[in-house]
C-alpha positions in Angstrom: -1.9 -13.5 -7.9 0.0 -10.5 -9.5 -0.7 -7.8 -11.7 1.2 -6.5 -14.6 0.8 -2.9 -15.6 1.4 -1.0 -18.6 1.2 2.3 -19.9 -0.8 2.6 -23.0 -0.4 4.5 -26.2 -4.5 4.5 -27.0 -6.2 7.1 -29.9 -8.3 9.7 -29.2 -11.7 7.7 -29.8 -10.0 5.2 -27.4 -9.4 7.5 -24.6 -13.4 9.4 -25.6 -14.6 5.7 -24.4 -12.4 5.2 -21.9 -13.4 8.5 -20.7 -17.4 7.4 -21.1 -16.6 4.0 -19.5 -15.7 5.4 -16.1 -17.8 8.3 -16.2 -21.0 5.5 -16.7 -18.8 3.4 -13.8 -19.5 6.8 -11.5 -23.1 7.3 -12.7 -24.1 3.6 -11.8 -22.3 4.1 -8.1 -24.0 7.7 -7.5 -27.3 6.0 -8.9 -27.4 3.2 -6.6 -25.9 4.9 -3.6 -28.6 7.5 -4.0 -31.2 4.8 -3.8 -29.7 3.4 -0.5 -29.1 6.7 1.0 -32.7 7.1 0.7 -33.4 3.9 2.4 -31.5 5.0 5.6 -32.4 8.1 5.7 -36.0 6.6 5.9 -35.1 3.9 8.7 -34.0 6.8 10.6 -36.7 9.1 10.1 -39.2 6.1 11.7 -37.1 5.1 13.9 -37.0 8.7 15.6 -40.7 8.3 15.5 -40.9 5.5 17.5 -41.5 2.8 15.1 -40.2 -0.9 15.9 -37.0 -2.3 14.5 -38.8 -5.0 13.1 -41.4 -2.8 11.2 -38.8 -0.1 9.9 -38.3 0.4 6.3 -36.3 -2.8 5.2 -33.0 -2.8 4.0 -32.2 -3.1 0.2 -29.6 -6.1 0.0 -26.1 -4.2 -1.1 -24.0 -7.3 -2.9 -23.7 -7.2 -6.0 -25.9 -9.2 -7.7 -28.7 -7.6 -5.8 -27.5 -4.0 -6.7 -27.2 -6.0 -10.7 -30.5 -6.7 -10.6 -31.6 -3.7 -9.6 -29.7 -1.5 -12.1 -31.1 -3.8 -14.9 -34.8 -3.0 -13.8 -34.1 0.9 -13.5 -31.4 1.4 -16.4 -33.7 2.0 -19.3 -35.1 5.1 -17.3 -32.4 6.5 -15.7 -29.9 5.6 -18.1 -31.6 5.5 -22.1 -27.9 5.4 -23.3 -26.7 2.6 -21.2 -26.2 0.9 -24.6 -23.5 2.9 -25.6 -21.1 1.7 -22.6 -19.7 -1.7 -21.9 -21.6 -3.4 -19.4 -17.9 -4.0 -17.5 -18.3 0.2 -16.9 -21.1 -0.2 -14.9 -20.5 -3.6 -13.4 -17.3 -1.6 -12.1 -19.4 1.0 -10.5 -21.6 -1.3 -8.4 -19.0 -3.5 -7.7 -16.7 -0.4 -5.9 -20.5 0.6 -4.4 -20.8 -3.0 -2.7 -17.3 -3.5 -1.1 -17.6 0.4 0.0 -20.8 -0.8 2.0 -19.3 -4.2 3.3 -16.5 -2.0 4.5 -18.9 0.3 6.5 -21.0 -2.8 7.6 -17.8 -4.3 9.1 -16.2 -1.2 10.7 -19.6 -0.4 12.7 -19.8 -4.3 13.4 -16.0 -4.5 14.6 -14.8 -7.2 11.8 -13.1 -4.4 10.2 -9.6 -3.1 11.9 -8.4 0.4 11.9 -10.4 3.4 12.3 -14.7 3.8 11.8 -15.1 4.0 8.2 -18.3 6.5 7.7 -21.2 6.3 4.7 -19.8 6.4 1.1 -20.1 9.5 -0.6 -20.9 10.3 -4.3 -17.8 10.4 -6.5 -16.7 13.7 -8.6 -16.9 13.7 -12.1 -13.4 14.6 -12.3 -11.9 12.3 -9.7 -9.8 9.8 -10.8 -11.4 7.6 -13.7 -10.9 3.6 -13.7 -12.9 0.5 -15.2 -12.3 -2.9 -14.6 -12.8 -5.3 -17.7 -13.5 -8.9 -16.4 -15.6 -10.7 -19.3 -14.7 -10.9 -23.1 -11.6 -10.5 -25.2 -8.6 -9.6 -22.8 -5.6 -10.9 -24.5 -2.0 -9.5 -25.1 -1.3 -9.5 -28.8 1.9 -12.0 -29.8 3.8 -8.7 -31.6 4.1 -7.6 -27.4 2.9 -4.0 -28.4 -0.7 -4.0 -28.1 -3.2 -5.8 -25.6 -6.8 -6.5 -26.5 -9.8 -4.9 -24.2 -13.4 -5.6 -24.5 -15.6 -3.2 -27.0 -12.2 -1.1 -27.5 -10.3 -3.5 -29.4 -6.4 -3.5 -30.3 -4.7 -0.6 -27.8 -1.0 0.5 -28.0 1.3 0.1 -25.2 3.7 2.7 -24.6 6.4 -0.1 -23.6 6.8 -3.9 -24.3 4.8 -6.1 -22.9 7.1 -9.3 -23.0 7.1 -10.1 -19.6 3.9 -10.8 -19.1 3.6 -12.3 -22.9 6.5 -15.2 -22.1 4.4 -16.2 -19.4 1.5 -16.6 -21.2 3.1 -17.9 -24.1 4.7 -20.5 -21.8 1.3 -21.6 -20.2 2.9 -20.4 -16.6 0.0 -17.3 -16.4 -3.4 -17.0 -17.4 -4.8 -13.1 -17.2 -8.2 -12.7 -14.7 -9.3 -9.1 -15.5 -7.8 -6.0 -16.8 -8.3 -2.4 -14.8 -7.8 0.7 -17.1 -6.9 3.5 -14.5 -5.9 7.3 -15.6 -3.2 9.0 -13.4 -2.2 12.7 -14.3 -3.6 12.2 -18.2 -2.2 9.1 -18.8 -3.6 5.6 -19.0 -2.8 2.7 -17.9 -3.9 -1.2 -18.0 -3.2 -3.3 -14.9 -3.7 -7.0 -15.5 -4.3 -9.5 -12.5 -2.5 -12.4 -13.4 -2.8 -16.0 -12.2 1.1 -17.1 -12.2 2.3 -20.4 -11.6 5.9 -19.4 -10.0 8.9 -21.6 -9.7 10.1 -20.0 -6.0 13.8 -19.6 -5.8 16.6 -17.4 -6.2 17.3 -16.1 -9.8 20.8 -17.0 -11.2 21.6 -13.5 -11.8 21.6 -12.6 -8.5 23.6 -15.0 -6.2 23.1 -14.7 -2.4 25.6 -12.2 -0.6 24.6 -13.0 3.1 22.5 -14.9 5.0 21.3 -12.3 7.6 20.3 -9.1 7.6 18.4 -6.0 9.4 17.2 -3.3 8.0 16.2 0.2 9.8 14.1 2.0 7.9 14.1 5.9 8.5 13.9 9.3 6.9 17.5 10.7 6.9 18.4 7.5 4.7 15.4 5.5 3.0 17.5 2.2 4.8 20.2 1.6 6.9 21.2 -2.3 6.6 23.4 -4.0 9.6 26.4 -4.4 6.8 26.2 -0.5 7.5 25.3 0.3 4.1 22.9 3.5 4.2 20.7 3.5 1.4 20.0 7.9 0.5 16.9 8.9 0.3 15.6 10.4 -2.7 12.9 12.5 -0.8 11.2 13.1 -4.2 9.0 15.4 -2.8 11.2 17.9 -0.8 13.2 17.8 -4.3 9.8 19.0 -6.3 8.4 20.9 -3.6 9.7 24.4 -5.2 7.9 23.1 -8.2 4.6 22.3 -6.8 4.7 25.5 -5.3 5.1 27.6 -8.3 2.5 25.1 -10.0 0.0 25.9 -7.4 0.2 28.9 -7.5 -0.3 29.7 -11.4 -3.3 27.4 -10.3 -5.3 30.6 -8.9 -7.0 30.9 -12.5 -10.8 31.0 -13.2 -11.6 27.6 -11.3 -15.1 25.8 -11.6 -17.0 27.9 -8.8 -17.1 31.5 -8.0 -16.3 32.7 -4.9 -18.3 35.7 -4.7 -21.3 34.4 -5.6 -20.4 30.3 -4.9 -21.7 29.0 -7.8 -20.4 26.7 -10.3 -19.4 28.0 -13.7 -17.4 26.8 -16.9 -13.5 26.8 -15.8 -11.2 28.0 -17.9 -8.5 26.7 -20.3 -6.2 27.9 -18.1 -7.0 26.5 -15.2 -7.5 23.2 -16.8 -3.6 23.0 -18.0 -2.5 24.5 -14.5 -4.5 21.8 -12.8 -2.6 19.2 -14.9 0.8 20.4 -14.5 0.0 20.4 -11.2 -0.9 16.1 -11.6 2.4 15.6 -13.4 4.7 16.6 -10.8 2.7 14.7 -8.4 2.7 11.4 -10.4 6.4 12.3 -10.6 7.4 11.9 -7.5 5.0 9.2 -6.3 7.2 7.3 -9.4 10.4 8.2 -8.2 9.7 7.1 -4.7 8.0 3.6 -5.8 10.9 3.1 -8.0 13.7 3.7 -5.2 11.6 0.9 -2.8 11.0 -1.3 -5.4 14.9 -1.4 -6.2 15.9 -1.9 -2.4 13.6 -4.3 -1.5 14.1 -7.0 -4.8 17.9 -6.5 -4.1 17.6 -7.3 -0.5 15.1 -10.4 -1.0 17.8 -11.7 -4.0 20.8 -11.1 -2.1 19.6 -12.4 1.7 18.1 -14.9 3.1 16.4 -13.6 6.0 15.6 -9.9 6.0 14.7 -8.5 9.6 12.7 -5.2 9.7 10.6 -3.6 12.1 6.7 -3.7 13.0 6.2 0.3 12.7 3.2 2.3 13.8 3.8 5.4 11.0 0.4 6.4 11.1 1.2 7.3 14.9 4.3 8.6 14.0 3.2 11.0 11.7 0.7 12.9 14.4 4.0 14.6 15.1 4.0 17.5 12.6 7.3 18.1 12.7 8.1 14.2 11.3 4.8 14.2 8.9 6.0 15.5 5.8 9.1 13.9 6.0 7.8 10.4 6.6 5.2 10.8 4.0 8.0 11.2 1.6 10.2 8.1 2.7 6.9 5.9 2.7 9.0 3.9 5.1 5.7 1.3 5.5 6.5 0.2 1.9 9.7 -1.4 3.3 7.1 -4.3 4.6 4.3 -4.4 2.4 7.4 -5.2 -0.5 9.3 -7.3 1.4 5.8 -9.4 2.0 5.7 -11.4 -1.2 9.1 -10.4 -3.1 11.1 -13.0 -0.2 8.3 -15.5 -1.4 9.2 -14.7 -4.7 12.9 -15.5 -4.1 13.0 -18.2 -1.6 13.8 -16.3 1.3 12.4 -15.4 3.9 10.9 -12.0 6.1 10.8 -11.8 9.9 9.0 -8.9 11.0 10.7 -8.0 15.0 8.1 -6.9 17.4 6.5 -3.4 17.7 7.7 -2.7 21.1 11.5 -4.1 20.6 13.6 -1.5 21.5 15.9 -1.4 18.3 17.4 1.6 19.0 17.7 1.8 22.5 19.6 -1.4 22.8 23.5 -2.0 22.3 24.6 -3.7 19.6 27.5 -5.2 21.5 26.7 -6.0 25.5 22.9 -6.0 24.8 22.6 -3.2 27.2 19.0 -1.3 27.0 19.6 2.4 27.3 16.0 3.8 29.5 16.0 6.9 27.2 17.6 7.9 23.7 15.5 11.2 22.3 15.8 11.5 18.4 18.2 14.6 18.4 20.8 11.7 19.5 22.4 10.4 16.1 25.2 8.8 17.5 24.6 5.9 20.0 26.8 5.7 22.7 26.8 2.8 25.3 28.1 3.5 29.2 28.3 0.3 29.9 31.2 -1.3 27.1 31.7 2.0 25.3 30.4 1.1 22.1 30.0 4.4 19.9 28.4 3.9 16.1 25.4 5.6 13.9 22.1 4.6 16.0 20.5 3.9 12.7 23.0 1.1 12.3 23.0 0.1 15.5 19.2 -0.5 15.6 19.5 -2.8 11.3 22.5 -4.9 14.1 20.1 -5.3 16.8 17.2 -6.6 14.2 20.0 -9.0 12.7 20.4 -10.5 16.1 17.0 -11.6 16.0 17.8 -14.3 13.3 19.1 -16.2 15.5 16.3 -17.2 17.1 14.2 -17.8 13.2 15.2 -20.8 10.8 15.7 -19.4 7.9 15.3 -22.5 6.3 11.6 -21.6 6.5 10.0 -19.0 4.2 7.1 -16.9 5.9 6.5 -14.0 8.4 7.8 -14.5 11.7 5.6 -11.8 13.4 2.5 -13.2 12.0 3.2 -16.9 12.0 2.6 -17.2 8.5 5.4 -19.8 7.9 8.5 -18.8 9.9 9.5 -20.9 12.7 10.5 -18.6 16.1 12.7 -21.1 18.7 10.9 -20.3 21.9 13.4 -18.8 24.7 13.5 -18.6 27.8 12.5 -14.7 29.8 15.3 -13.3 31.2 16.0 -13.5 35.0 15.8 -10.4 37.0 18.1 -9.7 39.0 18.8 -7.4 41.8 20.7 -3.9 40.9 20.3 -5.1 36.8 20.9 -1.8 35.0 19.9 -0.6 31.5 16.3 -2.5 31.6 13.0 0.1 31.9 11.3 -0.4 35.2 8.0 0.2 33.8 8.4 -2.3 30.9 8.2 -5.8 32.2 10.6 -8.3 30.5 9.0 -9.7 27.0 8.6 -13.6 26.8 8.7 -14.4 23.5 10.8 -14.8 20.8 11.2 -11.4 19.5 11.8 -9.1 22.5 15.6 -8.1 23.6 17.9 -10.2 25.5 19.2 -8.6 28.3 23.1 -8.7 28.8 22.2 -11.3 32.0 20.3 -13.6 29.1 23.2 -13.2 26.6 25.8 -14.2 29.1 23.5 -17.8 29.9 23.1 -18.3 26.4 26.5 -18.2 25.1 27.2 -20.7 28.5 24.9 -23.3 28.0 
């Protein structure tokens, strides 16, 4: 599966449907939510009086072709213009309104990960507009400047769309839906794409190395074990004067009044403030997809295994100080990249363990330092001497892993998806080691460090 996306060129009645499209996608989600919000809020009136579980208001069933057939029955009442809308707009809007509701089910019922998801809310009329077209003509047009989209016909690209036309054209891809999204005024059509890939490495871009780790961080987007530090754009600290100035000229007459709190017409001014303020935004979340998406393809062309870390950034950024600069680097991109491009390429991704202390081990004796605060740039080892970045010393320490993943195998090594981890053996403690934490015990599997008592064993057997 993969998605192509284009930026289109469309006319203005295009864009008035495209516009009517996602604004019937919201009424159909707002509509339907309504309806169920109603339902639990009357479970739990009965329920604080006392009534049974079993005898409480039922449930209405939230999937989607129970939410279809309900829209259908109610649609020529609440909706008398429903005609004048694709039936893809509103198929869109139920469709978000289920999975929303699965994902609350889930999160209360512990099938879903990460933190409690709460009750959806009603979406804005001016949030961000998208429909998703998955029935009827959805074609790209052979002249590779136009693509075809149910009930709006022939639509302009702004850009060629040959890529995605060769495949086609060569029976390798055949296109599953189309999702019209508007960022910052501008449109664009993302098609998911069934491809039928020929995994390898691409004869432009010959393999350099075999091995390598990468340490991502927020001084340099990268650091890679070659020692090649990779700047960091930090698109947003370069447009942050910008914003600024653009928020401001933003205190125009908005849609509410604060005196009195009630909603009025906003102005023209306001409306082109609010914009400028969108453009600079979609700016720099281009500039800083565009940096990852160059450093990772290069590194899954060039390597065969790429080692990187298993970070927790949504821990790291509860530090206030780090948050805005982490936001900016994105450095979780790094993985989610790397995931399918080494598939793409035939090579492979090994993901070291969370708790691998990268940074705090030496490169050369495999030493573990007990403490290394970040105002320390420069690692420095007391026990062979060893002085280098600690940003390059940590991309070394993740190359050393390799040694204990084929790379022969394509997958994620952290997950088990495919990569192959040798099993080895813990290391021994013994008595006055130095350099290991005494409140860490010693890490049996693959990925943890090896202790310069472990290193020494392995290089004599």
């Amino acid at each position: 599966m993969q998605a192509y996306k284009f930026a289109l060129d469309a006319t203005p009645a295009q864009v008035q449907n495209l516009r009517r499209y996602a604004g019937a996608a919201r009424f159909a989600y707002n509509h339907m939510l309504r309806r169920l919000s109603a339902v639990k809020a009357q479970r739990a009136s009965e329920a604080s009086y006392g009534v049974a579980e079993t005898d409480l208001t039922p449930w209405q069933s939230w999937s989607l072709p129970s939410l279809r057939r309900t829209w259908n029955d109610t649609k020529p009442w609440v909706a008398p213009w429903w005609q004048e809308c694709s039936k893809e707009a509103f198929n869109t809007g139920l469709d978000n309104l289920s999975r929303a509701l699965t994902n609350w089910s889930d999160s209360r019922n512990g099938k879903r990960k990460g933190r409690k998801m709460g009750w959806p809310t009603l979406k804005r009329k001016h949030a961000a507009r998208s429909v998703r077209f998955t029935t009827g003509a959805i074609r790209v047009e052979p002249d590779r400047r136009h693509v075809v989209l149910p009930r709006l016909g022939r639509v302009r690209t702004d850009e060629s769309t040959r890529k995605l036309a060769r495949r086609l054209e060569a029976g390798t891809a055949k296109i599953l839906s189309a999702t019209v999204t508007e960022t910052s005024g501008r449109w664009f059509c993302s098609f998911q794409v069934a491809v039928r890939r020929a995994t390898g490495r691409p004869a432009h871009a010959p393999r350099t190395g075999r091995v390598v780790g990468v340490d991502a961080g927020v001084k340099h987007l990268a650091v890679l074990s070659t020692g090649e530090m990779v700047e960091n754009p930090a698109p947003f600290k370069a447009a942050l004067k910008r914003l600024g100035k653009a928020r401001r000229a933003n205190r125009r007459v908005g849609p509410f009044d604060p005196a009195t709190r009630e909603r009025r017409d906003p102005s023209n001014r306001w409306r082109r403030a609010q914009d400028r303020v969108a453009r600079i935004q979609a700016t720099v979340a281009a500039v800083r997809e565009d940096s990852w998406h160059q450093l990772t393809t290069r590194l899954a062309q060039r390597y065969d295994l790429v080692v990187v870390e298993d970070l927790h950034v949504a821990g790291m950024k509860r530090n206030r100080r780090l948050a805005r600069a982490l936001s900016d680097a994105a450095p979780a991109t790094l993985r989610r990249h790397l995931a399918y491009k080494t598939s793409w390429y035939g090579s492979a991704l090994h993901v070291a363990d969370r708790w691998y202390p990268s940074s705090k081990t030496c490169s050369g004796c495999k030493t573990v330092k007990p403490k290394l605060s970040l105002a320390e740039r420069t690692f420095t080892c007391v026990a062979c001497g060893l002085s280098l970045d600690r940003d390059v010393n940590a991309a070394r320490n993740l190359a050393d892993l390799a040694r204990h993943v084929d790379p022969e195998l394509p997958g994620d090594g952290k997950t088990g998806r495919g990569a192959y981890v040798r099993p080895v053996r813990p290391a021994p403690v013994r008595a006055g080691q130095s350099g290991v934490e005494a409140s860490r015990p010693l890490a049996v599997n693959a990925v943890r460090q090896l202790t310069a008592a472990d290193h020494e064993l392995s290089i004599a057997s």
